[in-house]
Backbone as CSV, one residue per row, in Angstrom:
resi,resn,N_x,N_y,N_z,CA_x,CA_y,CA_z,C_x,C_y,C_z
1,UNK,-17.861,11.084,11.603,-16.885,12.014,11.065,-15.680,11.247,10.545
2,UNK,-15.021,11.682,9.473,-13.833,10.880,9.137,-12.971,11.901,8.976
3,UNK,-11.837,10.476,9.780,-10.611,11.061,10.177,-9.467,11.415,9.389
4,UNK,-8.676,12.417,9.504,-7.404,12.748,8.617,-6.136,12.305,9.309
5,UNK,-5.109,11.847,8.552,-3.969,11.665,9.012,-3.180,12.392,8.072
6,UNK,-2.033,13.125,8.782,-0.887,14.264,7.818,0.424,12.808,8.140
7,UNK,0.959,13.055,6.920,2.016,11.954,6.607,3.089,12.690,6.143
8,UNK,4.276,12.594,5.950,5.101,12.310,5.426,5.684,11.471,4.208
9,UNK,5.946,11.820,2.633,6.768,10.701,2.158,7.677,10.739,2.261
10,UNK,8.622,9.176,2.531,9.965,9.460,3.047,10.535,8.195,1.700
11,UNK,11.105,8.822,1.038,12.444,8.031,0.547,11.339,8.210,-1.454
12,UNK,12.197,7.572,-2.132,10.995,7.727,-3.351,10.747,6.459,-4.321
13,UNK,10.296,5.427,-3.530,9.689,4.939,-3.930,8.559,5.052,-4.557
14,UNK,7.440,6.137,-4.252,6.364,6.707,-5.187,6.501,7.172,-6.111
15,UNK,8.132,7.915,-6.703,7.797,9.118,-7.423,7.581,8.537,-9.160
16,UNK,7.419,9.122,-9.867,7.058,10.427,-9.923,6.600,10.895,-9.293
17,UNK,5.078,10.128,-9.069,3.958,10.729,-8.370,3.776,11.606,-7.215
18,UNK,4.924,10.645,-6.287,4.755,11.677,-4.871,6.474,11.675,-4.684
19,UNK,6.918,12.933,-3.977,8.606,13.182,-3.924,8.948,12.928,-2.469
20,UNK,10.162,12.824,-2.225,10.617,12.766,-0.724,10.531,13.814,-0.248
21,UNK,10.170,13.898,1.064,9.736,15.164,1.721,8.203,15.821,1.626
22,UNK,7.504,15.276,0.792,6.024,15.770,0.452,5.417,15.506,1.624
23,UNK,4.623,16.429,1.708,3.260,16.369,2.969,2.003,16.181,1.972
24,UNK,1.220,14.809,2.726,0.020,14.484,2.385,-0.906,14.653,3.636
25,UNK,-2.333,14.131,3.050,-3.380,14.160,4.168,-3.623,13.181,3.645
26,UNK,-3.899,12.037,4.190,-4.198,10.723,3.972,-5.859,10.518,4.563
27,UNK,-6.949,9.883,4.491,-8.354,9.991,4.717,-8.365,8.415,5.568
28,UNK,-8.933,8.452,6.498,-8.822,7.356,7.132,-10.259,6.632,6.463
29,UNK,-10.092,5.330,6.309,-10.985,3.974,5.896,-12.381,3.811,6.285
30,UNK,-13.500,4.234,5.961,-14.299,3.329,7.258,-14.518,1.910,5.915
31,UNK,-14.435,1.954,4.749,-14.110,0.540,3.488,-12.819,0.328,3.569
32,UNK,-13.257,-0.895,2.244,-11.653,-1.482,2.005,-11.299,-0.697,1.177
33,UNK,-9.840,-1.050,1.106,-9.229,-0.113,-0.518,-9.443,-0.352,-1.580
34,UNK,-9.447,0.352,-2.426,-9.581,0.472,-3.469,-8.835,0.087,-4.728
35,UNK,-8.699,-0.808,-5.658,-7.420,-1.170,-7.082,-6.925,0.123,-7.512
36,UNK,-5.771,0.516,-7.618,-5.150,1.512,-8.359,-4.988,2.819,-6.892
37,UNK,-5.495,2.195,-5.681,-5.578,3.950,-4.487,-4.371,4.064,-3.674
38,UNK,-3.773,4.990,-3.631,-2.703,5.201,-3.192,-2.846,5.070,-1.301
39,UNK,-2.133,4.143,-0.701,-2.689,3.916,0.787,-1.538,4.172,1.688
40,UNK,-1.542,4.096,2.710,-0.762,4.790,3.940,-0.993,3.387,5.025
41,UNK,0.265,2.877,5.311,0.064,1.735,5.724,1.679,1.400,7.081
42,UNK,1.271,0.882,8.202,2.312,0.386,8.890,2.775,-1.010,8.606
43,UNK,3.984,-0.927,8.945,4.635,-2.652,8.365,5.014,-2.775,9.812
44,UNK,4.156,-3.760,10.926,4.747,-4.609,12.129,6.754,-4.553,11.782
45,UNK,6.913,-4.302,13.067,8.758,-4.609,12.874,9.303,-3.753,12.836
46,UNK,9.322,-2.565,12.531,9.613,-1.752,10.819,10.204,-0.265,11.915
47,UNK,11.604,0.329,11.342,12.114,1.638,12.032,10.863,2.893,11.468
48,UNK,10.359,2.833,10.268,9.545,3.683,9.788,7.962,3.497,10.031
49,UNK,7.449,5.137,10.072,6.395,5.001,11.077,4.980,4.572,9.821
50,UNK,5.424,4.843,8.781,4.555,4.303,7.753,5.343,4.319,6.581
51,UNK,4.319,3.851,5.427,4.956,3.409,3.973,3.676,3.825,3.234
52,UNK,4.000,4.464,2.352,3.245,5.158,0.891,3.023,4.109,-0.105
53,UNK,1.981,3.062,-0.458,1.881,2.508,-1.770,0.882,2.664,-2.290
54,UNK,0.735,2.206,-3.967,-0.469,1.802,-4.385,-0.967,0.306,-4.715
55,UNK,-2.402,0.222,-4.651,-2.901,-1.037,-4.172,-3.034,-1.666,-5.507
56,UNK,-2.559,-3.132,-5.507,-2.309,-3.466,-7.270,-3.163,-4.520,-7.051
57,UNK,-3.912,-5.064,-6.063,-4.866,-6.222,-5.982,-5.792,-5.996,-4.648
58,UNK,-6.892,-6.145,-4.391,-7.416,-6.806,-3.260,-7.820,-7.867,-3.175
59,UNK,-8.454,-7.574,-1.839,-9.226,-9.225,-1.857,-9.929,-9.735,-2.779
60,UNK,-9.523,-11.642,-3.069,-10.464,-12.044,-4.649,-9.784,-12.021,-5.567
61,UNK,-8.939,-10.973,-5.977,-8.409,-10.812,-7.153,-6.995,-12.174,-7.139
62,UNK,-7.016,-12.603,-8.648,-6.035,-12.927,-9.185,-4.547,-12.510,-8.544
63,UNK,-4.137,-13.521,-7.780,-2.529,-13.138,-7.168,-1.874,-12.084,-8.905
64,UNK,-1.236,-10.763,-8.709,-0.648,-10.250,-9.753,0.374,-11.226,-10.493
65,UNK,0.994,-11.201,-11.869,1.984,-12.487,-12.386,3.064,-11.936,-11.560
66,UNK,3.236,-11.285,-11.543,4.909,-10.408,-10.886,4.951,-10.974,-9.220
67,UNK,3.964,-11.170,-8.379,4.152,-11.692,-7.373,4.084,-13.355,-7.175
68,UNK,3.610,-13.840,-7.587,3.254,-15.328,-7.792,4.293,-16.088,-7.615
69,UNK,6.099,-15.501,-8.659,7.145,-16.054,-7.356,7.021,-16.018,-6.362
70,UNK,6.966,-15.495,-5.388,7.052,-14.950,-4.195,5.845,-15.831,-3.475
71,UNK,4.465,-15.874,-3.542,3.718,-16.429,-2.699,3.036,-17.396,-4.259
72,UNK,3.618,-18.456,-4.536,3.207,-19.800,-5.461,1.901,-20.057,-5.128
73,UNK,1.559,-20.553,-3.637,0.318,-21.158,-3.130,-0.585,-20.144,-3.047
74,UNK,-0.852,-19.320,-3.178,-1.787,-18.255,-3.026,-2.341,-17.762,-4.556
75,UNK,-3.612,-18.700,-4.979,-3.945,-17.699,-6.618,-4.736,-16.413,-6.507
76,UNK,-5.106,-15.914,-5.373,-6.001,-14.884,-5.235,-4.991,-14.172,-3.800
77,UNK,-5.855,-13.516,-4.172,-5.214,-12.198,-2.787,-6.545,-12.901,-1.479
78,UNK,-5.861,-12.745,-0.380,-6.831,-13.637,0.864,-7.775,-12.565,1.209
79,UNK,-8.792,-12.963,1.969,-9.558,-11.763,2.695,-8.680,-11.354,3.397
80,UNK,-9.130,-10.123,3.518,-8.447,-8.906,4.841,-6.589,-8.236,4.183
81,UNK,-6.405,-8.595,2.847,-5.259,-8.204,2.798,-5.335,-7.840,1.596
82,UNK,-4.185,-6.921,0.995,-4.083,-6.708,-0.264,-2.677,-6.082,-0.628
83,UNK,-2.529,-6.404,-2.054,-0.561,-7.015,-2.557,-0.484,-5.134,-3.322
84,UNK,0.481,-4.365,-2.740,0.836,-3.351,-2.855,2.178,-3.026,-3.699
85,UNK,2.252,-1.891,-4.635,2.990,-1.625,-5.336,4.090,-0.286,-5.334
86,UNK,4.929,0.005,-5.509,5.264,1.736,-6.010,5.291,2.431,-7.139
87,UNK,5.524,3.027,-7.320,5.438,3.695,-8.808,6.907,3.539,-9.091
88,UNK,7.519,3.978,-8.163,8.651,3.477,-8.752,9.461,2.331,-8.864
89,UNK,9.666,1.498,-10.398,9.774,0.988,-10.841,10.626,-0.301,-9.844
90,UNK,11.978,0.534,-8.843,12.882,-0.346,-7.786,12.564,-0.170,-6.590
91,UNK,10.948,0.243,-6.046,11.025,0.199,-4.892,10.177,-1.186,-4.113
92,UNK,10.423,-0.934,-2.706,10.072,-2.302,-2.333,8.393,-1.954,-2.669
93,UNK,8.180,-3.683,-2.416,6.175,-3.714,-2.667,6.162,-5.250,-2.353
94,UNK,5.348,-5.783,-2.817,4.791,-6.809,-1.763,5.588,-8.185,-1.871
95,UNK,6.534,-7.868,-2.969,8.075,-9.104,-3.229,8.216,-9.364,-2.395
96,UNK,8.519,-7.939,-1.155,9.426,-7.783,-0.275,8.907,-7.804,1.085
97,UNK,7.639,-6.828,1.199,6.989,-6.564,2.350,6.062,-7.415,2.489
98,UNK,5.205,-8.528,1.191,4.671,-9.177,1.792,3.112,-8.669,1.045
99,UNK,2.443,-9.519,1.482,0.873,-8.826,1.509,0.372,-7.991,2.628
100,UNK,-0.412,-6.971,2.744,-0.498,-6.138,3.217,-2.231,-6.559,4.274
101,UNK,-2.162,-6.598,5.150,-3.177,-6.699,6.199,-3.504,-6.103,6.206
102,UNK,-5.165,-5.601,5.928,-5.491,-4.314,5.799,-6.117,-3.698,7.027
103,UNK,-5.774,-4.952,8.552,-5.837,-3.457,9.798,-4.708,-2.899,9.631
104,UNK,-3.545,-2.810,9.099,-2.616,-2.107,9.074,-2.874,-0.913,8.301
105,UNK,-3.852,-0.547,7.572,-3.789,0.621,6.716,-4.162,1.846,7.345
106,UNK,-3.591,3.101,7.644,-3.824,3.643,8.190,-5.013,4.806,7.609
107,UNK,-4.873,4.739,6.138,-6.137,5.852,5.321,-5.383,5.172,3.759
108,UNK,-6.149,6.421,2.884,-5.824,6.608,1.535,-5.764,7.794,1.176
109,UNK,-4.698,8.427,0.388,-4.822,9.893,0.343,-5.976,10.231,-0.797
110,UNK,-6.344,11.022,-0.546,-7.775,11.708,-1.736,-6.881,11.381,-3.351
111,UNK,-8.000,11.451,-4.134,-7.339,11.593,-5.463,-6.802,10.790,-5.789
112,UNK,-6.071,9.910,-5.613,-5.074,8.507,-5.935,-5.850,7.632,-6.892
């Protein structure tokens, strides 16, 4: 059976797409994610209980040009992780947060 998780978006880094305050159902994983799928993910550390992005690389792929400052030594995205984006244009994504470990993902919402 696969599992649902109800989320919260908090702040708007997604939008257009998704607004602050929106309720999603996010689909829990039994694969990896998907290029272009909107994912539901915890950041270790972090006051917030999750973060809304979309997935701009997985594993294999070509490090994106836009991140490549940020992690030089890395030309591909590693196994088990993948470099995450927002829609909106100033929000954080993987500059900031990093590459994304994908036991941390908690689902993907449908449709994304």
């Amino acid at each position: 059976m696969i599992g649902w998780l109800r989320v919260t978006v908090v702040g708007h880094s997604m939008s257009p797409t998704l607004r602050d305050g929106q309720r999603l159902i996010a689909r829990r994983l039994r694969r990896g994610p998907r290029l272009g799928e909107v994912i539901v993910f915890r950041v270790p550390d972090e006051t917030l209980p999750h973060r809304i992005k979309r997935v701009a690389a997985v594993a294999g792929d070509p490090m994106p040009d836009w991140l490549t400052p940020v992690l030089p030594d890395l030309p591909h995205v590693p196994d088990g992780h993948v470099a995450v984006v927002g829609d909106n244009p100033w929000s954080q994504d993987s500059r900031q947060l990093g590459l994304i470990d994908c036991r941390d993902i908690l689902g993907a919402v449908p449709g994304s």
